[in-house]
N, C-alpha and C positions, 0 to 999 in steps of 0.2 A: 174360220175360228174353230180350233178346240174344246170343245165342254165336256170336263168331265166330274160327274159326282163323286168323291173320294169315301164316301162313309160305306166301311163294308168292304175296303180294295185294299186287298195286300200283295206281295210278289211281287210289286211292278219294279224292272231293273232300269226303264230307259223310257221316258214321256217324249217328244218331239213334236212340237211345235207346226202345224202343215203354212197357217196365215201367220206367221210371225205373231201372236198371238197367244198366250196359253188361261186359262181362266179355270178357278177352282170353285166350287161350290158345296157348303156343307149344307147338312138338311134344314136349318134357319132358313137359306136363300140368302148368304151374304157372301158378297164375292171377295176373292181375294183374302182368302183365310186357308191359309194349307194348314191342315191338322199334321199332330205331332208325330216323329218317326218315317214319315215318308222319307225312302231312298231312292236316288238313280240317278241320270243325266238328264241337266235340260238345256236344251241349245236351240238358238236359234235366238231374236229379237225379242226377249222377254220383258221387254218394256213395264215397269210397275209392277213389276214382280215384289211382291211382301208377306211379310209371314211373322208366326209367333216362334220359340223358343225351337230347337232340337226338330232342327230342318236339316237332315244329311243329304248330299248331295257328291256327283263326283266331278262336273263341271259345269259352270252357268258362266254363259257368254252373253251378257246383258250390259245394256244403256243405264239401267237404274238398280240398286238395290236398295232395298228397305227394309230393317229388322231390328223390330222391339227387342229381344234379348240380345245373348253374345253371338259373334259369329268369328270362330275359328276356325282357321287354315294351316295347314304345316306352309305355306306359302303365297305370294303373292308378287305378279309382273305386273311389265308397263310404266311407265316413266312418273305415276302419281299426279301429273302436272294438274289434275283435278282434285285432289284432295283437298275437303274445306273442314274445317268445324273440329279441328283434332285437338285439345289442349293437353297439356301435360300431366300425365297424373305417376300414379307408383308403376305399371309397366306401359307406360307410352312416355317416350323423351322425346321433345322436339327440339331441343339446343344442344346436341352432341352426337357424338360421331364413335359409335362403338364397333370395332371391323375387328374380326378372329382369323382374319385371312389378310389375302394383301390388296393394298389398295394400289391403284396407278394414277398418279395426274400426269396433265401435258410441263413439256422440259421447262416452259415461261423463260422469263429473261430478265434483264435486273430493271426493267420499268412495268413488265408487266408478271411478277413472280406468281409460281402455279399455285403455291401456299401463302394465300395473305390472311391479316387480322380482318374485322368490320370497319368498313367505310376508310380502309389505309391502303388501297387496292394496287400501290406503286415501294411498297414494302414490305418482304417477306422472305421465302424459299423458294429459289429455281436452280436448276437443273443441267448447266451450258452445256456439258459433254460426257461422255460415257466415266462413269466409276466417281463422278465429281457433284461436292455439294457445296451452294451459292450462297452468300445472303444479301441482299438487297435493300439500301434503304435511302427512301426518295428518287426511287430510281437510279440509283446510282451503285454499282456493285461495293462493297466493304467487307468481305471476308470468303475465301473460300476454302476447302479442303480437296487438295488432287487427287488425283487419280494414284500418287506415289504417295499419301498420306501429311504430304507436305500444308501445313495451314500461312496461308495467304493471308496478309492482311492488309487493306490496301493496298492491295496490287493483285491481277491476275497472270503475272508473269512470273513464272519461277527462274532461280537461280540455278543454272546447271551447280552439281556437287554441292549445293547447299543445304544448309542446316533444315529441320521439320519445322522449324517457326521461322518464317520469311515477313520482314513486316516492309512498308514502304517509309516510314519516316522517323524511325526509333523506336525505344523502348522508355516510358518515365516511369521512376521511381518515387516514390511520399517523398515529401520534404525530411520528413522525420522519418530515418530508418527500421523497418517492423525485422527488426534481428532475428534471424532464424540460424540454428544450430545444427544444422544437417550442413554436414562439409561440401555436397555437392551442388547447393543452392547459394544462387547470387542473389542476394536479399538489399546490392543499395549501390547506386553509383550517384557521382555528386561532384562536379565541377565549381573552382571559387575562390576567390582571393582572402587572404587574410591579413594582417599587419605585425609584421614581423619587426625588432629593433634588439638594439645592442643594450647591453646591460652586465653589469660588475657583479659578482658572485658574492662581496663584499657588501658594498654599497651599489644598490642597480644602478642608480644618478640614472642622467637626461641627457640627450643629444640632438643634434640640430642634422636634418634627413636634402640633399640636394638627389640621392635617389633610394627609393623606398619601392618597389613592387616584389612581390611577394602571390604567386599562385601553385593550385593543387587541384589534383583528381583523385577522385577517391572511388575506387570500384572493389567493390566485397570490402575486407577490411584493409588491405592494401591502401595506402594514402602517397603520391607521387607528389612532391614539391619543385618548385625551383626557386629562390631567393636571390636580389639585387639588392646590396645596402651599400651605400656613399654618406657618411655621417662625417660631422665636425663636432666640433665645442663639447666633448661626451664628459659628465661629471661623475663618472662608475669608479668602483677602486674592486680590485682583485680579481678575478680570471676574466677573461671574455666568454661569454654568453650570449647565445641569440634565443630569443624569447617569444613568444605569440604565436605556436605552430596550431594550426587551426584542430587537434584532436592529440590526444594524450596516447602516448604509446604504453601497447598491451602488455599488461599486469604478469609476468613471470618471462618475457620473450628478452632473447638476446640482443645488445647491443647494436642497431644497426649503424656501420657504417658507412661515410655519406664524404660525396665528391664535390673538392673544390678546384673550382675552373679558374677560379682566379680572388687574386690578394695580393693586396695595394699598400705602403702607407702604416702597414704595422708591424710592429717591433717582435722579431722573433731572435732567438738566439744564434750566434754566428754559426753558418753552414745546417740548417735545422729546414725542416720544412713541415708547411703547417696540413693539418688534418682533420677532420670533425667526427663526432659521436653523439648517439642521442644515447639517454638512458632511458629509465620507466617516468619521464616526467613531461613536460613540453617543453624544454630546454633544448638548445643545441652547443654540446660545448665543443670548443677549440683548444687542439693538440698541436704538439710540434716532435719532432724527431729526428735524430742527425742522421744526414746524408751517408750512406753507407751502414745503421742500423746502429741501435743504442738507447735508452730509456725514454721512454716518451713521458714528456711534461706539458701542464698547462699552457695556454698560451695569456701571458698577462692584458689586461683589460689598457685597452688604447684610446684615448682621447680624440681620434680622428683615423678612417680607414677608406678600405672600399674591399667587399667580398661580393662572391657570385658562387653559388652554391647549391648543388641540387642532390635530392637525394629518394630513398624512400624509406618506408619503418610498416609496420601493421600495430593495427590499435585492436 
């Protein structure tokens, strides 16, 4: 063992320990008191090593440390796995993770991801392959982005020559479309039947339907139809009109004109053939025109027919 009296000793650059052992003594007789401003290295098995305030040193390699004031380092190693009694105050955090550099975790995979939340330890961030990022959840992969920028979404299988957004089972849109005014955004698509019927521009009257189906897709403002109507006993007077189209056509837009596949059963003028138009309203009206070209006119409201009619308009 080492004894040394320190009252009186200055210069010293480097103390070493011979029995793993070092022991300080001031002129009281109390051991274990290093007075203030000692500097140099101590190494070696300094077991209960303690001391007061503005203890400079350049390295201690000790089992214990113990010190009533602060003790600063421009550093500190060793995995911590011993650190007890630390709570949080204004420069110590113990719930976060502040890095100025880079950080690496392992690649993980989608049951055991390398970035998870508390206690969700099968839901997170991993890493499958070079240039590629994962997301995970319940163990099960649901989103990735490739190595070509491409975003996966349920799927980790790309599409050769496919588009940057690859999903595996569609895309949904709101029930109620949130209209966006940028020409190069799809803001709504929408599949759905409506009830469409014959009606007199006159008097609309009533008819009796042995076939009635009526469907439409609607993506962006475009709205795609096709129309079946087989009617009897119809009580209308003056043009024929079809009525009920599930959205109103766009306020200043051109007439779209709309294909009839077939017509049954209604009275059009001799050598003439019929034609349809929508305007700015939800009407569809019926035209006729003679064979080889000449004034187009109404086509009068019929008390019994059968049409088939598809077309499209934008709203």
């Amino acid at each position: 063992m080492a004894v040394v009296n320190v009252n009186g000793i200055s210069g010293i650059n480097s103390i070493t320990a011979q029995s793993n052992a070092l022991d300080f003594y001031n002129s009281a007789g109390n051991t274990l008191s290093i007075g203030a401003n000692l500097t140099g290295n101590v190494t070696g098995n300094a077991t209960g090593l303690s001391g007061t305030p503005n203890i400079t040193v350049g390295t201690i390699a000790a089992t214990s440390l113990n010190a009533s004031g602060v003790v600063t380092a421009t550093s500190f190693s060793g995995s911590g796995a011993n650190l007890t009694g630390i709570a949080a105050t204004t420069n110590v955090v113990t719930n976060s993770l502040v890095v100025s550099g880079i950080t690496t975790v392992a690649a993980g995979s989608s049951a055991a991801p390398s970035i998870t939340p508390t206690g969700d330890t099968d839901t997170g961030i991993f890493f499958p392959s070079a240039d590629t990022i994962a997301f995970g959840e319940g163990g099960v992969e649901t989103m990735r982005v490739n190595s070509s920028g491409e975003l996966l979404i349920g799927t980790s299988t790309r599409t050769a020559n496919g588009g940057v957004l690859q999903v595996s089972n569609g895309i949904t849109f709101p029930a109620t479309q949130s209209a966006c005014s940028d020409v190069n955004t799809l803001d709504d698509y929408e599949e759905g039947t409506f009830t469409a019927t014959v009606v007199g521009s006159s008097t609309p009257g009533t008819a009796s339907y042995s076939g009635q189906v009526a469907k439409y897709t609607k993506v962006g403002r475009l709205v795609h139809f096709e129309i079946v109507l087989d009617w009897s006993s119809g009580t209308g007077t003056g043009n024929l009109l079809i009525t009920g189209m599930p959205f109103t056509v766009g306020s200043g837009l051109t007439y779209p004109g709309l294909t009839v596949g077939y017509l049954a059963n209604i009275a059009l003028t001799a050598s003439n053939v019929a034609t349809a138009s929508m305007d700015n309203t939800v009407y569809i009206r019926m035209f006729q025109y003679p064979v080889g070209g000449g004034a187009v006119t109404a086509v009068p409201y019929d008390a019994s027919g059968t049409i088939v009619l598809t077309g499209s308009y934008a709203v």
